[in-house]
C-alpha positions as a Markdown table, in Angstrom:
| # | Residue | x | y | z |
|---|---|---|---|---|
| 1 | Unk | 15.6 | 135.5 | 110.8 |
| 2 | Unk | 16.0 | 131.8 | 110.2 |
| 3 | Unk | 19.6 | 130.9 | 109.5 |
| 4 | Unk | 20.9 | 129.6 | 106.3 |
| 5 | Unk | 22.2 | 125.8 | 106.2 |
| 6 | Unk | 25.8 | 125.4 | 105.5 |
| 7 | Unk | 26.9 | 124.2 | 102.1 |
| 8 | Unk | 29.0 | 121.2 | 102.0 |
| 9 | Unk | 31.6 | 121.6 | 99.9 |
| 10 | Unk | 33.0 | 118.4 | 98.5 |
| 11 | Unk | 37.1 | 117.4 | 98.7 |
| 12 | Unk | 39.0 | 119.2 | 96.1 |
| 13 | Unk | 41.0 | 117.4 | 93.9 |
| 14 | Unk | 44.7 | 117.8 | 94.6 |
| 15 | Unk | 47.2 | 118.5 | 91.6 |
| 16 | Unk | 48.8 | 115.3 | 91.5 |
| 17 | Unk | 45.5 | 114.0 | 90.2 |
| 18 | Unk | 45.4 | 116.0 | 86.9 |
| 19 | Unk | 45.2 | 114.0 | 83.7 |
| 20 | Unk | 46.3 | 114.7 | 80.4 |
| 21 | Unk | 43.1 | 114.5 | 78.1 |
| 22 | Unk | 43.7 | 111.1 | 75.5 |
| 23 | Unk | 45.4 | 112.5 | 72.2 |
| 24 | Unk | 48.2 | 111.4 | 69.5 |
| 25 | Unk | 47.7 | 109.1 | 66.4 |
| 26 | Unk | 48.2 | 106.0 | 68.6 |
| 27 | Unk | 45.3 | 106.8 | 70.9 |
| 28 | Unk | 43.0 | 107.1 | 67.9 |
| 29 | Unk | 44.3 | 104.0 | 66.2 |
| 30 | Unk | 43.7 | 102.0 | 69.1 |
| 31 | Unk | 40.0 | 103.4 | 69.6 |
| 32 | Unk | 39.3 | 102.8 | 65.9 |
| 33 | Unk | 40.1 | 99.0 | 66.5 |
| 34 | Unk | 38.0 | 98.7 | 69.5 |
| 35 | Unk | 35.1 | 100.3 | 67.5 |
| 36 | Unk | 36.2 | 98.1 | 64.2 |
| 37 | Unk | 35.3 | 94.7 | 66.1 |
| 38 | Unk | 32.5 | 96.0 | 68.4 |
| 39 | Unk | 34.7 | 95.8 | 71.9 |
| 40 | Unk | 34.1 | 96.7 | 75.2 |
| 41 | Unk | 37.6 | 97.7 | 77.3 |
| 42 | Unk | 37.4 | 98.7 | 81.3 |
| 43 | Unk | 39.5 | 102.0 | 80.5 |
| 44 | Unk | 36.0 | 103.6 | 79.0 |
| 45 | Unk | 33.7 | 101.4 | 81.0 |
| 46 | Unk | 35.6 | 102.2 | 83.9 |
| 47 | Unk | 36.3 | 105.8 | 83.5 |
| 48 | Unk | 40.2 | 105.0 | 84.2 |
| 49 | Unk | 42.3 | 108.1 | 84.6 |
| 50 | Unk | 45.5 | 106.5 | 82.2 |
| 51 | Unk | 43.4 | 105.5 | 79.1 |
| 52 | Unk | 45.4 | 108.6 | 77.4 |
| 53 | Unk | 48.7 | 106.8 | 78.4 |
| 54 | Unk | 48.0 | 103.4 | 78.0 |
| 55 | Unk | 45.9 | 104.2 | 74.4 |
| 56 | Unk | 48.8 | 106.6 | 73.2 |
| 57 | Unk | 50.9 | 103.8 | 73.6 |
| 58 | Unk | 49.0 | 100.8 | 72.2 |
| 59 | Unk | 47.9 | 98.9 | 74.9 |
| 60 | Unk | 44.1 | 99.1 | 76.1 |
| 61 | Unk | 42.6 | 96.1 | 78.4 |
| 62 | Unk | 40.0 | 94.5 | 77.0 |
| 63 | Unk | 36.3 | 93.8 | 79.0 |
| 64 | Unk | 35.0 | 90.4 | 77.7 |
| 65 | Unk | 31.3 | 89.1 | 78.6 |
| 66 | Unk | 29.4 | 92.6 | 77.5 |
| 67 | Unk | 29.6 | 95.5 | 79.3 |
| 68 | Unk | 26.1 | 94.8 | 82.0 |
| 69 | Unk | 27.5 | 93.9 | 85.5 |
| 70 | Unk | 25.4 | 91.6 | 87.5 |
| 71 | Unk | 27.0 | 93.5 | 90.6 |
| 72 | Unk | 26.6 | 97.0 | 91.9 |
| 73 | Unk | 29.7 | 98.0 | 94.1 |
| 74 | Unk | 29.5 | 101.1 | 94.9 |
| 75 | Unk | 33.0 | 102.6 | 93.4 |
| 76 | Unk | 32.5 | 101.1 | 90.2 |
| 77 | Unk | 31.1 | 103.0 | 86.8 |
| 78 | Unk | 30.5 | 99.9 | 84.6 |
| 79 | Unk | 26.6 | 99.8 | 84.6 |
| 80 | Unk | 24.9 | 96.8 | 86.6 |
| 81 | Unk | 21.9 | 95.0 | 85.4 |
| 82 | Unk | 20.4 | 92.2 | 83.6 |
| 83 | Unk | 22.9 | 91.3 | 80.6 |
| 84 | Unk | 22.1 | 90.1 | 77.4 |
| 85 | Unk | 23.4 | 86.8 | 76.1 |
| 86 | Unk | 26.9 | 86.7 | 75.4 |
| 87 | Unk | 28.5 | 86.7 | 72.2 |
| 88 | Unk | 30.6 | 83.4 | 71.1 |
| 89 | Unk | 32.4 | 85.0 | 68.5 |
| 90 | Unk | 33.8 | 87.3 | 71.3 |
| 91 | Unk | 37.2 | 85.7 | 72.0 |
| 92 | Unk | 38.2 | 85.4 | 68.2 |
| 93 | Unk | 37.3 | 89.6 | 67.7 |
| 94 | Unk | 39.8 | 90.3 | 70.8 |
| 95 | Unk | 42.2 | 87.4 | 69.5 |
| 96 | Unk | 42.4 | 89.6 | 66.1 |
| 97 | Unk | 42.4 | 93.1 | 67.6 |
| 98 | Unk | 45.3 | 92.1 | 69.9 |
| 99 | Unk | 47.5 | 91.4 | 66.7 |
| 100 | Unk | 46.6 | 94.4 | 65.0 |
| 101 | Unk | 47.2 | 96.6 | 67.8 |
| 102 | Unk | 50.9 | 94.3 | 68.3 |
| 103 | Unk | 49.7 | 93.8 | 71.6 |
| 104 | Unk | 53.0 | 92.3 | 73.6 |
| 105 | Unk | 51.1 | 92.3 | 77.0 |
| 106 | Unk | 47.6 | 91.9 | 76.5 |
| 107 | Unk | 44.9 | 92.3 | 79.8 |
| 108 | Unk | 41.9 | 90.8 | 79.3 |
| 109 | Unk | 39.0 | 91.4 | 82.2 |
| 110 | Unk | 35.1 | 91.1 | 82.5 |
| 111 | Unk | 32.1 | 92.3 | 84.4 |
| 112 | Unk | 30.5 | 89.8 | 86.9 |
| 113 | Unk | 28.3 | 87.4 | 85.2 |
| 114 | Unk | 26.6 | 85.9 | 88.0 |
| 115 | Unk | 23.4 | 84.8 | 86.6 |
| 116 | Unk | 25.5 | 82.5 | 84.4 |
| 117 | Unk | 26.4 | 78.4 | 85.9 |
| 118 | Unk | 29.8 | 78.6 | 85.2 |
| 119 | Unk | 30.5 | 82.6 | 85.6 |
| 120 | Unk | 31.8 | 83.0 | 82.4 |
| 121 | Unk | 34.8 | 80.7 | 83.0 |
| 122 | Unk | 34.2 | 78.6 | 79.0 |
| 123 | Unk | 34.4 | 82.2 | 77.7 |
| 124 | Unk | 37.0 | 83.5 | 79.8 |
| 125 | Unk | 38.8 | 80.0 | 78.8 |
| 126 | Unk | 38.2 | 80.5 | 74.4 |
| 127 | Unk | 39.3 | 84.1 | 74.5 |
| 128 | Unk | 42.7 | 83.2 | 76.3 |
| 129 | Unk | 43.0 | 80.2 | 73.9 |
| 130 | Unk | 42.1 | 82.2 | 71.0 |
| 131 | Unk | 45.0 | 85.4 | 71.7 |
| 132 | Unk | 47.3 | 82.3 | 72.3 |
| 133 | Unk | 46.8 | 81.1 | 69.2 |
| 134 | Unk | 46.8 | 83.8 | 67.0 |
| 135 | Unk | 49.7 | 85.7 | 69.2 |
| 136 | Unk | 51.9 | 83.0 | 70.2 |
| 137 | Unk | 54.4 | 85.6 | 72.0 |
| 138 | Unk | 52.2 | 88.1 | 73.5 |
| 139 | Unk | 51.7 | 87.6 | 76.9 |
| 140 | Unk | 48.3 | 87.7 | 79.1 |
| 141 | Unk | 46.6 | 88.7 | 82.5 |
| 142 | Unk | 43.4 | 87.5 | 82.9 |
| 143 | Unk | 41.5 | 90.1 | 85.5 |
| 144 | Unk | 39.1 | 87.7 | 86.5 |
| 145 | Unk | 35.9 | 88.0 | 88.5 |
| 146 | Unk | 34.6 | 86.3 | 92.2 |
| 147 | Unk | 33.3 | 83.1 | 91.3 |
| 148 | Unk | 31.0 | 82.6 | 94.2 |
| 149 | Unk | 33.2 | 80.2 | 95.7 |
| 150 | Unk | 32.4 | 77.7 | 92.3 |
| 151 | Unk | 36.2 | 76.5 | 91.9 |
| 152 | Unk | 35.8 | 74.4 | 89.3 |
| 153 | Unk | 34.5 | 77.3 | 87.3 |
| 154 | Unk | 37.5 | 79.3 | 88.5 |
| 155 | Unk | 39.7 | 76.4 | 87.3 |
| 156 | Unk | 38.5 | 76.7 | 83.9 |
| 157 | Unk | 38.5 | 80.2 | 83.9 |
| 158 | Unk | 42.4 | 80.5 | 84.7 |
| 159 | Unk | 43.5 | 76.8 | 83.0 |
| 160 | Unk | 44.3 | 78.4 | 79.8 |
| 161 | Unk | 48.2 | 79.5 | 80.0 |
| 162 | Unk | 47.5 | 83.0 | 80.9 |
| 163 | Unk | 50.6 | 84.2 | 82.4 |
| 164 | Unk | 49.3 | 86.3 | 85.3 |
| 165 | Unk | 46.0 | 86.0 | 87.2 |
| 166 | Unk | 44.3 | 88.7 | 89.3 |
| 167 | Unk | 41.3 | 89.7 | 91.3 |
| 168 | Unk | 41.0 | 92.4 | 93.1 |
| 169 | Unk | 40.6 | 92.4 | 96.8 |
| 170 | Unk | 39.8 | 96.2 | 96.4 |
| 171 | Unk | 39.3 | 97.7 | 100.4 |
| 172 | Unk | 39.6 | 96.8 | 103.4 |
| 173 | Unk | 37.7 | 94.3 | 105.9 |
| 174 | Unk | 35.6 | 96.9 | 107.7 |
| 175 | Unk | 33.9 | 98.6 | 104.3 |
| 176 | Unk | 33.2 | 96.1 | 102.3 |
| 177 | Unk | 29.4 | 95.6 | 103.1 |
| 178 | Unk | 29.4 | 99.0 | 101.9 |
| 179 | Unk | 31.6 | 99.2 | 98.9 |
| 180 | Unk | 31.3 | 95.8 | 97.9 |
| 181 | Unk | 27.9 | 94.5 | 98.7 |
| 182 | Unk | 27.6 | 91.6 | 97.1 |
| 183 | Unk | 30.9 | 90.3 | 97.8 |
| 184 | Unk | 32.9 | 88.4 | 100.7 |
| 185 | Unk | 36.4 | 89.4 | 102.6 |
| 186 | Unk | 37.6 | 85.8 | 103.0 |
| 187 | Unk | 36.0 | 84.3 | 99.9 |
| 188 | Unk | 38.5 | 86.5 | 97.7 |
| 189 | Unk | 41.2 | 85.7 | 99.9 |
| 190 | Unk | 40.3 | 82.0 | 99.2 |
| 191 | Unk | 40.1 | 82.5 | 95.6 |
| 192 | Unk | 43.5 | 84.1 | 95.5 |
| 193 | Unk | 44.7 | 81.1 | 97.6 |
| 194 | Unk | 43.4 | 79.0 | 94.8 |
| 195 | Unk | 44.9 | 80.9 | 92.0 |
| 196 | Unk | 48.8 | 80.8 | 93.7 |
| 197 | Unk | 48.2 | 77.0 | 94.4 |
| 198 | Unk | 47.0 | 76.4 | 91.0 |
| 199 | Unk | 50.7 | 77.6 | 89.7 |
| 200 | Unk | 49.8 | 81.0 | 88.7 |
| 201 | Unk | 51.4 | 84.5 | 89.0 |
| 202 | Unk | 48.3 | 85.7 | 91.6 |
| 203 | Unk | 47.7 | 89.6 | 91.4 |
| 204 | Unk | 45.2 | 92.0 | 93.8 |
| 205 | Unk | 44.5 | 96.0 | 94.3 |
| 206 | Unk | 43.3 | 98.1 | 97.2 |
| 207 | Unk | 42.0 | 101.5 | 96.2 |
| 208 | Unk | 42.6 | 103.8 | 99.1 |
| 209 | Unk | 40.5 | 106.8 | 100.0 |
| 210 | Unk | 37.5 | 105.3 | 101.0 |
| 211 | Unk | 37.8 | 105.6 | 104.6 |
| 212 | Unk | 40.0 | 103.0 | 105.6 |
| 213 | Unk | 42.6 | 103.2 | 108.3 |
| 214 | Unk | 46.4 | 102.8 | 107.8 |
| 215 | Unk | 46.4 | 99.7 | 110.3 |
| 216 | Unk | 43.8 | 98.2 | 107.9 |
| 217 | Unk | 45.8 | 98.7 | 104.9 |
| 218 | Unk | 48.4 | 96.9 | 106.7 |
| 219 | Unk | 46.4 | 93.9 | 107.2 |
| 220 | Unk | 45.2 | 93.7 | 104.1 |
| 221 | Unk | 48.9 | 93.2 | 103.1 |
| 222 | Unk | 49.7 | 90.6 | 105.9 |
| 223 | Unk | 46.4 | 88.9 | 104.7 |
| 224 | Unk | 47.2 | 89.0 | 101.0 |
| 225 | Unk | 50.9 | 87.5 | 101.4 |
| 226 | Unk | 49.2 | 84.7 | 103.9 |
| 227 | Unk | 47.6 | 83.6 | 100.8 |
| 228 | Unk | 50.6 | 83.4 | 98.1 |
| 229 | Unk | 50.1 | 86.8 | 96.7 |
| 230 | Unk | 52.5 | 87.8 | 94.6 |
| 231 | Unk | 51.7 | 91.3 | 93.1 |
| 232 | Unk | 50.4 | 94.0 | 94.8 |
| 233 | Unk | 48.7 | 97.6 | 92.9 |
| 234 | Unk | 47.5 | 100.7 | 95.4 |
| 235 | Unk | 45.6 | 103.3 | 93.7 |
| 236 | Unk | 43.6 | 106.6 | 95.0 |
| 237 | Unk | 39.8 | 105.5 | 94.4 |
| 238 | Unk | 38.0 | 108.4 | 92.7 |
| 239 | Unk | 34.2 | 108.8 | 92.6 |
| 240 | Unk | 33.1 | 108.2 | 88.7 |
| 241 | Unk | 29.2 | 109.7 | 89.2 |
| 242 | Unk | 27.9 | 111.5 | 91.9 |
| 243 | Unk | 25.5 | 108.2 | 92.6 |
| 244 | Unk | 28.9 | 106.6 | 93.5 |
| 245 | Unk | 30.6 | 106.4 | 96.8 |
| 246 | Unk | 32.4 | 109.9 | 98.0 |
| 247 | Unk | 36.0 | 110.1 | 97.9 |
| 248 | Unk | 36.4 | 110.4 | 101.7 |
| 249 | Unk | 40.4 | 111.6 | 101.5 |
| 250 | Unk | 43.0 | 112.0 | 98.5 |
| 251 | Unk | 46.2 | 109.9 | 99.6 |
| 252 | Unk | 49.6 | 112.2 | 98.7 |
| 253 | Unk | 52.1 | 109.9 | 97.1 |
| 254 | Unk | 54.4 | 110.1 | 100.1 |
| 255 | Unk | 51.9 | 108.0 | 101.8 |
| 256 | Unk | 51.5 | 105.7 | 98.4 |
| 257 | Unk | 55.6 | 105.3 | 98.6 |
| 258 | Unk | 55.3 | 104.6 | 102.6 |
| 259 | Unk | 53.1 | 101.8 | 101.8 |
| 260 | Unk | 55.1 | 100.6 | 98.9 |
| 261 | Unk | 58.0 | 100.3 | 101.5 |
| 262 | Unk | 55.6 | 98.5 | 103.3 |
| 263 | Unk | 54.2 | 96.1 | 101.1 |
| 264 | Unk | 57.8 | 95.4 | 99.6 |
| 265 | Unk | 59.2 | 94.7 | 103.5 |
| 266 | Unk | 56.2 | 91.9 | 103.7 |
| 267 | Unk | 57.5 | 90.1 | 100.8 |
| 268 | Unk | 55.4 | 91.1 | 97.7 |
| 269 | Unk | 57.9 | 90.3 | 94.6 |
| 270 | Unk | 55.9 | 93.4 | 93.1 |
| 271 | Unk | 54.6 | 96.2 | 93.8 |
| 272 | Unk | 52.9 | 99.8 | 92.4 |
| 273 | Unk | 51.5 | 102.1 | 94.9 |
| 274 | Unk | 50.3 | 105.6 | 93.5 |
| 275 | Unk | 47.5 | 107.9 | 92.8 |
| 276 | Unk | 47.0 | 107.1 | 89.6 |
| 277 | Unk | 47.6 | 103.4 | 89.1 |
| 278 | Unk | 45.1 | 100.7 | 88.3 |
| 279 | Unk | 44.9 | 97.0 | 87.9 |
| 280 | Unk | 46.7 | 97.2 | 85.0 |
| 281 | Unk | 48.8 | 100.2 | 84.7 |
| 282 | Unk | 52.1 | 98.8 | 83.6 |
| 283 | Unk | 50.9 | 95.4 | 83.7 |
| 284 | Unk | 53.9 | 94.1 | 81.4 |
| 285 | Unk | 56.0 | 94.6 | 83.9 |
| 286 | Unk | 54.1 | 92.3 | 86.1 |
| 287 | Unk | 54.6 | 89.4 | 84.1 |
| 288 | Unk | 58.7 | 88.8 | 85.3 |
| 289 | Unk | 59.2 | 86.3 | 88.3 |
């Protein structure tokens, strides 16, 4: 009798990882704004676990340039393709909907637009302009894309005033042919070189679980801080479709606070290390020197 195959049964989700589903009048003022002026934000394109905590209390981040990524790293939910042209009126319709929400801390990010000269950067440039202008004490972190190693783009892009400016190196060395594809190890570093020397607050994450050592983690740090880097955000990667990479372990937050101790002991003036954070979970308090 021919023998059955094993199932594989995927990871199970530990209960540190629950979320509260997105409720409360704030949530659904917040979500009516963003569907008023047609806008595209990372917490739905990006399936992130706080959009009920950040919504419920007024704050969303914003996802500029449409929402068609001309990359396709493999952790990420926001679809990839060929995008459309982009709109100009764009940075005036965020500019408004930051002042009606009373945004004080206001993230702004974007998919890659790589088929574009200068990435985005005159866009990325008029919508930080335009939230300045209409929201003169509201602060901003611009989550800006790799640039392909085109610095005057990058110097346009991050030229405006914003007050912070990330990028995300996201994983280790070792994976990224894997997780990021289209991407390059040292040419982020570089970029986030450029950012600290340009005068600006500079800003990266590393999502953990995808397989990476602790020894790698640690030089990721020792890297990051070689290159200026001020703020530092660990979170637990989890798979948004099955066509996505596999969660290959759930970190317990013991292990995010080890590597907060860490990270701080390297010299990082900042730092959040959990399962659940992202880029810009509590992002206002990113802002202070």
């Amino acid at each position: 009798m021919k023998q059955k195959k094993p199932l594989i049964t995927p990871i199970q989700r530990p209960d540190w990882l629950r979320v509260k589903l997105p409720i409360g009048k704030h949530y659904t003022a917040v979500r009516d704004i963003v569907d008023r002026y047609k806008l595209h934000t990372i917490c739905t394109s990006g399936n992130c676990p706080n959009m009920g905590e950040c919504w419920g209390a007024g704050t969303a981040t914003f996802m500029i340039l449409g929402n068609i990524c001309t990359r396709s790293c493999a952790f990420c939910a926001v679809a990839t393709g060929r995008p459309t042209t982009y709109d100009e009126e764009e940075p005036k319709r965020v500019a408004e909907a930051i002042h009606l929400m009373g945004v004080k801390h206001a993230v702004i990010t974007s998919v890659n637009r790589d088929e574009l000269k200068d990435c985005g950067a005159e866009i990325w440039h008029q919508t930080v302009v335009a939230i300045k202008a209409l929201n003169p004490t509201t602060t901003i972190e611009t989550l800006i894309p790799d640039v392909k190693a085109i610095w005057w783009a990058l110097e346009r892009m991050i030229s405006a005033g914003q007050d912070v400016v990330s990028h995300n190196i996201e994983t280790v060395e070792r994976l990224y042919k894997t997780v990021r594809p289209q991407a390059k190890y040292a040419r982020s570093l570089e970029q986030l070189r450029r950012i600290k020397a340009y005068g600006k607050r500079s800003k990266s994450g590393i999502m953990l679980g995808l397989g990476e050592t602790d020894g790698e983690v640690y030089q990721v740090m020792d890297d990051l801080r070689e290159h200026g880097l001020d703020v530092l955000t660990l979170g637990q990667y989890l798979q948004p479709t099955k066509q996505h990479l596999e969660v290959a372990a759930f970190i317990h937050p013991d292990k995010f606070a080890h590597f907060k101790e860490e990270a701080l002991k390297r010299g990082f003036s900042y730092v959040e290390s959990g399962p659940l954070v992202r880029s810009s979970y509590h992002a206002e308090r990113h802002v202070q020197k």
